[in-house]
VOPAGU-2260 file (C-alpha; in pm, 1 decimal, decimal comma):
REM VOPAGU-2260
SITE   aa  ch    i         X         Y         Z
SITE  UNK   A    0   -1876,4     683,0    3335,9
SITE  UNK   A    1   -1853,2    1076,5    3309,5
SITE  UNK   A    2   -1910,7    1164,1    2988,6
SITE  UNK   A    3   -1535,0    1359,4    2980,8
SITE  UNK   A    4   -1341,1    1071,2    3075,4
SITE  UNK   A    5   -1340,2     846,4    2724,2
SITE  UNK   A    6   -1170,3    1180,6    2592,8
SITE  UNK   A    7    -923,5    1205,4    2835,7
SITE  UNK   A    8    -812,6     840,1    2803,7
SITE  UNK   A    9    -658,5     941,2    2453,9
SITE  UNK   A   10    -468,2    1269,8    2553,5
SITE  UNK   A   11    -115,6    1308,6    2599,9
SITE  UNK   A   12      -7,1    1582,3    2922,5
SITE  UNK   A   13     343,0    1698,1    3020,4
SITE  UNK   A   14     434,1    1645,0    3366,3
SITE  UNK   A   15     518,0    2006,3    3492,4
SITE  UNK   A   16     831,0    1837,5    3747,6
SITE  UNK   A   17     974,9    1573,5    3465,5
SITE  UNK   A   18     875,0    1701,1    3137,3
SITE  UNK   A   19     772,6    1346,0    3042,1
SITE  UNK   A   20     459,8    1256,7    2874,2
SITE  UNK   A   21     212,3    1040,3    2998,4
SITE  UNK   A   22    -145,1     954,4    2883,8
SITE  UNK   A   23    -391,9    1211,9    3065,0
SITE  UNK   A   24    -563,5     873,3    3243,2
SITE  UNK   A   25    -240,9     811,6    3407,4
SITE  UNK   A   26    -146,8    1168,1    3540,6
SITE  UNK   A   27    -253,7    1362,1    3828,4
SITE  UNK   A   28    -401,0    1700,2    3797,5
SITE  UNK   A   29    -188,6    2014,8    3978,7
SITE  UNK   A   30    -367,2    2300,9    4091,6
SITE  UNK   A   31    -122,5    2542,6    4207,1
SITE  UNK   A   32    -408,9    2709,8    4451,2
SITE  UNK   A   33    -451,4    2442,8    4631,5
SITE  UNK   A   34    -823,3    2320,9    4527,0
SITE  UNK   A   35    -854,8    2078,2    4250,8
SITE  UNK   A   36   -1190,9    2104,1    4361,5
SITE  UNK   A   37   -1294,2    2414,0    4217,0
SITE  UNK   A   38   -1324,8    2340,5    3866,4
SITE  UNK   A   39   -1430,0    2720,7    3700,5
SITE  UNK   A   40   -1263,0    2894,1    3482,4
SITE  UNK   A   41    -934,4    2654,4    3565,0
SITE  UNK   A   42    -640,6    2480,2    3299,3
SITE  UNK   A   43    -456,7    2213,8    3451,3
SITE  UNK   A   44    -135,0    2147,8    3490,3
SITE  UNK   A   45     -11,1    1764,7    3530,1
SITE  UNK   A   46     195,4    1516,0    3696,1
SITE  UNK   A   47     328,6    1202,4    3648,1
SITE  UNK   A   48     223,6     914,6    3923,6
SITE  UNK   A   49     610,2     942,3    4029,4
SITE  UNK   A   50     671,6    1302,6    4043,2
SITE  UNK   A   51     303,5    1333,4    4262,0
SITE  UNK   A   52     427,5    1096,8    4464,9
SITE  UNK   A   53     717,2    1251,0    4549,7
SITE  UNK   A   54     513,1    1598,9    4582,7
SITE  UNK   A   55     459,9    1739,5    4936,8
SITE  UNK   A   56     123,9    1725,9    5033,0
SITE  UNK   A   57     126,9    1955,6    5293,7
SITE  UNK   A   58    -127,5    2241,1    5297,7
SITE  UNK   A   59      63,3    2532,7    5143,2
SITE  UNK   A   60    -190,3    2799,8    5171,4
SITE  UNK   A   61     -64,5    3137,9    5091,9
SITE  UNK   A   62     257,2    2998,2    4904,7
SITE  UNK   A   63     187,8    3134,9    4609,6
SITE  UNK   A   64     108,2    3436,5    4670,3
SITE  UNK   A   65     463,1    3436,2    4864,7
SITE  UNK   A   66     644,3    3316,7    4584,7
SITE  UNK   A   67     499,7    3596,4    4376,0
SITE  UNK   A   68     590,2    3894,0    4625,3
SITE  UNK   A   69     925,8    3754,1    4597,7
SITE  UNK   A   70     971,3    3762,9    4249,3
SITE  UNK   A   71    1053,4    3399,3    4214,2
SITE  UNK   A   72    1176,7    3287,8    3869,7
SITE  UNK   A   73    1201,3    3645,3    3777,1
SITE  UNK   A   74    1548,4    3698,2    3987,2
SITE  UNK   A   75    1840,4    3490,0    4080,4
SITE  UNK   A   76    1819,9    3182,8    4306,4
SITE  UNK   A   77    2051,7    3268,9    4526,4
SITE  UNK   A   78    1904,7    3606,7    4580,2
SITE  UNK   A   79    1515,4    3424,8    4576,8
SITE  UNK   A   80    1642,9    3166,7    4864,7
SITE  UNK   A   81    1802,4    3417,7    5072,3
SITE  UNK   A   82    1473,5    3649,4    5025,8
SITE  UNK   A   83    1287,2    3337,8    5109,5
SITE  UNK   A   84    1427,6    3203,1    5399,3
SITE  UNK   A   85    1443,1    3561,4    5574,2
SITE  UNK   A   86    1054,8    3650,1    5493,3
SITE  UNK   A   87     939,7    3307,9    5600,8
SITE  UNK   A   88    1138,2    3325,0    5940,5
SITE  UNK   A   89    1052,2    3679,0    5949,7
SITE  UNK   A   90     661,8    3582,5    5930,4
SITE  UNK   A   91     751,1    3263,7    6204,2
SITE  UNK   A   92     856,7    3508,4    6447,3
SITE  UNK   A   93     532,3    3710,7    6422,9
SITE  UNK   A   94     317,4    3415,9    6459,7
SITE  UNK   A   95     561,3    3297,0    6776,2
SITE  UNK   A   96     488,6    3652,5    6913,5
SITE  UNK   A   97     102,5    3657,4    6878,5
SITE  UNK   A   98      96,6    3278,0    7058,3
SITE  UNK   A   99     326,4    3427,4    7359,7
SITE  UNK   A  100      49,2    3741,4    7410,0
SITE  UNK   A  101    -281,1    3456,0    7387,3
């Protein structure tokens, strides 16, 4: 046994989706880069076995730094969605473009 996991068998987390609390043993570690993997310098967030299950878990690399440039949470989510949708599509296009010129 890794000499972490007794530890973690007695702490509560928050699921970051639900907001309910679980046992650390029975949640699922969310790394919002992408690499759980990379351990440095890192604080968890968690999720419950339900919410993860329900979690996408498609690669979403460079989301974050998307939802950043957009402001999310810091403007409204009307205004977010509809700067969403046209910067993704935008970026879609430009991909479509480079395939039609290979």
């Amino acid at each position: 046994m890794w000499p972490w996991s007794s530890r973690n068998r007695m702490t509560t987390v928050t699921c970051l989706a639900c907001g309910d609390e679980t046992g650390r043993s029975m949640a699922r570690e969310y790394d919002k880069y992408g690499n759980r993997w990379d351990r440095e310098d890192k604080a968890f967030e968690y999720l419950c076995k339900t919410c993860h299950r329900d979690l996408c878990h498609h690669p979403r690399g460079g989301l974050e730094d998307l939802l950043i440039e957009l402001e999310a949470g810091e403007r409204d989510q009307e205004a977010f969605l509809r700067a969403y949708l046209l910067t993704v599509q935008e970026r879609q296009d430009r991909v479509e473009e480079r395939r039609e010129w290979e």
